[in-house]
N, C-alpha and C positions, 0 to 999 in steps of 0.2 A: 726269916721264918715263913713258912710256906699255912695261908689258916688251913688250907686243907686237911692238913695234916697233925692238926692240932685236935686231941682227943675229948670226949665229954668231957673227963673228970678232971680234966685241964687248962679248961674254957681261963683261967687265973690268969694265964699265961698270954693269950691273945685279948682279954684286957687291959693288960698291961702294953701292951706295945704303944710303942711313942707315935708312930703313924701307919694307916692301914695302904695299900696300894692297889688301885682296880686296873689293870693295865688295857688296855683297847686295841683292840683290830679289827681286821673286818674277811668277806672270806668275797675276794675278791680279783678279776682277771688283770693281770700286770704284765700283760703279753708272752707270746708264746714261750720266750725265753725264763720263764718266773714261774713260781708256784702260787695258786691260789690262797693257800696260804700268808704268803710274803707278811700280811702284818700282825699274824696273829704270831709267825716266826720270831718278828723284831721285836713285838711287845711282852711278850717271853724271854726273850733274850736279854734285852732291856732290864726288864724287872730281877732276873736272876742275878745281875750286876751292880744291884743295889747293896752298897756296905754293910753286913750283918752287921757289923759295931752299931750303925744308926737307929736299931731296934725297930725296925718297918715290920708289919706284918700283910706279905704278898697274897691278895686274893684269885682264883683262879681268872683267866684273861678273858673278856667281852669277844665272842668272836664273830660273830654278828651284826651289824648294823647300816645306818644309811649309806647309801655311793650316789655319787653323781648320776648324771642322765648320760656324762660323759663313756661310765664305764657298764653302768647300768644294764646297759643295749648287748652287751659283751657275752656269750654263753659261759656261764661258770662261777658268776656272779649274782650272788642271793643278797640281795638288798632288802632294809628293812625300811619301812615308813619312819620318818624323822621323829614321828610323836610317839611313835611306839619306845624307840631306841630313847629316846627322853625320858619320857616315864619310867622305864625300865631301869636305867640308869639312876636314878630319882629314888627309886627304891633300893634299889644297891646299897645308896650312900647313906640313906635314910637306916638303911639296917644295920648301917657299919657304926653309924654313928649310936645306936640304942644298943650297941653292945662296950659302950662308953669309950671310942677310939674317935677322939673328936677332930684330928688331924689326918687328910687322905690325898693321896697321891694319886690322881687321874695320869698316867703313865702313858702317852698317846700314841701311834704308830699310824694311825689315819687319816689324812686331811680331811675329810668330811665329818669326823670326830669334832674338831675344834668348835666349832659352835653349838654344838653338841654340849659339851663339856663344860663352856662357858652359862649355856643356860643352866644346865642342872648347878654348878657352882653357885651360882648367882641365886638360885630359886632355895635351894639348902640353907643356906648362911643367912637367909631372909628369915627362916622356921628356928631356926640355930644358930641364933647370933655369937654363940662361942665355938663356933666350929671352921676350922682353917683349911681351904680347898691349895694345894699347885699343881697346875695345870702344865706341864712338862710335854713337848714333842719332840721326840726325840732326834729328829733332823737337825733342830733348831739346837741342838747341842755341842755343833761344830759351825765355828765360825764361815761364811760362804767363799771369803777371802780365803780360806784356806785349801782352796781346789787345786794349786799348784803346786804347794806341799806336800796333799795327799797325792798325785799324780796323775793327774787330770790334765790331758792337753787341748787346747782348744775347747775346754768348755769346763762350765760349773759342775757340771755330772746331774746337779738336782733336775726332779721329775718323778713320775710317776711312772716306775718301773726303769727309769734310769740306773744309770752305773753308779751314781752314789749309794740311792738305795737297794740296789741288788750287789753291789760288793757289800753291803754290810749283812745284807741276808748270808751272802757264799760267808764271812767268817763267819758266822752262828751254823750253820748247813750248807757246805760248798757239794754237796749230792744232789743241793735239789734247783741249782742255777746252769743253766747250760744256755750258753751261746754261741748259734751259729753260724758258721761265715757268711751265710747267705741272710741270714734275718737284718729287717731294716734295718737303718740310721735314718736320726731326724736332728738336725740341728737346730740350735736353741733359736727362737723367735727374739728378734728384736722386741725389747719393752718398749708399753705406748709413753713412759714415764719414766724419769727416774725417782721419783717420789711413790710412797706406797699405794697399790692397788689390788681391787683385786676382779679377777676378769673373770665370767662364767660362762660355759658357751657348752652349746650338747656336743659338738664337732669340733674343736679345738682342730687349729694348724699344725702342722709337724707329732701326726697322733694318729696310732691305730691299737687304739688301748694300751699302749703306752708310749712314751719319747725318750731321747736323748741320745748320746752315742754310743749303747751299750757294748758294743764290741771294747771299749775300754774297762768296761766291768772286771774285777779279780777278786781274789783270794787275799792278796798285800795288802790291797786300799783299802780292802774292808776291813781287816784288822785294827789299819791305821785308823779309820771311822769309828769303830767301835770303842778303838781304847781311848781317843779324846773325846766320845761324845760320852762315855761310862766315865773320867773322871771331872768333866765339868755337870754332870747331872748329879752325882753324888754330893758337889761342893754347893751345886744349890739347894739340895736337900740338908745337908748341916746347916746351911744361913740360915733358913727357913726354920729348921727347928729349935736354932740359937735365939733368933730375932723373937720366936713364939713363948720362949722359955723367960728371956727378957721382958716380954709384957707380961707376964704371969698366967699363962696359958698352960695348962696340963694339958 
């Protein structure tokens, strides 16, 4: 169920749904090859993938917010202040919740989202201690080991405006992804670790607003992305509202 489109004398209706879902993107440069768009695309796409059976009620997508200083610099890219897109956010959830939908799906497509998303969770459930935040990105929805599968040679594909993520944009919108012969390749940076990190830098190696081997980018892989990351997103959406029903949580 889409709220938007859910009528005054109907409001019964988006009460009733079993969880609300604020999907996030951002309106941001993902190299010349990609649309500014790109994550307000996925998180659209993303959200319309979500099982009607599950009773979710989809709010329209965040398309706005913080970017790095990485992409920042980038012409094309409107970034918002981190406390702004917080607060903002804050309120969102704050509204979604006083329309008694005490369960919400933060639906992510941005990496500069994620701490983002983590405060407002964390600062809600402190006001509303019966209310259940999952914090979903939808990258993270397909195994990394699975680059081989999907058809990825000599590289993971992930990054920022990489071929993972732009074949999953070309299946939702294959009009608005063009790659051309001549546009860079950056190949992947050795890690300082193999243990979890996380590294921030305004210049990043292997990057001119965005990296990876896109000339691998398609139309197939993205399919193949989209349909394993839509059915393990969906299956943690049931746990989640199985485990919640178990505690005795409306």
């Amino acid at each position: 169920m889409k709220a938007s489109d859910v009528h005054g004398r109907d409001l019964k209706t988006l009460e009733q749904a079993t969880f609300a879902v604020v999907p996030l993107g951002s309106f941001e440069y993902h190299g010349p090859h990609s649309p500014l768009g790109t994550d307000i695309i996925l998180a659209d796409g993303f959200a319309d993938l979500i099982d009607d059976d599950l009773g979710g009620a989809v709010l329209p997508t965040v398309p706005y917010t913080a970017c790095p200083g990485k992409t920042s610099k980038y012409q094309g890219t409107i970034p918002i202040r981190p406390s702004i897109i917080t607060e903002y956010l804050i309120d969102i959830t704050m509204g979604i919740i006083n329309q008694g939908i005490k369960r919400i799906v933060l639906l992510n497509a941005h990496d500069a989202n994620m701490g983002v998303s983590r405060t407002v969770a964390e600062y809600v459930t402190g006001k509303h201690t019966d209310a259940s935040f999952l914090l979903i990105n939808w990258w993270q929805m397909v195994a990394i080991d699975a680059a081989e599968e999907i058809g990825f040679v000599g590289t993971k594909g992930r990054g920022h405006g990489g071929p993972y993520e732009m074949s999953a944009v070309k299946a939702f919108r294959p009009d608005l992804v063009h790659v051309q012969e001549g546009d860079t390749e950056f190949k992947e940076v050795t890690p300082l670790s193999s243990m979890p990190y996380v590294l921030v830098e305004g210049t990043p190696r292997a990057w001119d607003g965005y990296t990876g081997l896109i000339q691998q980018t398609s139309y197939e892989k993205g399919k193949l992305i989209v349909e394993k990351a839509a059915v393990n997103m969906n299956e943690l959406i049931k746990n989640w509202i199985a485990d919640k029903e178990t505690e005795g949580i409306d």
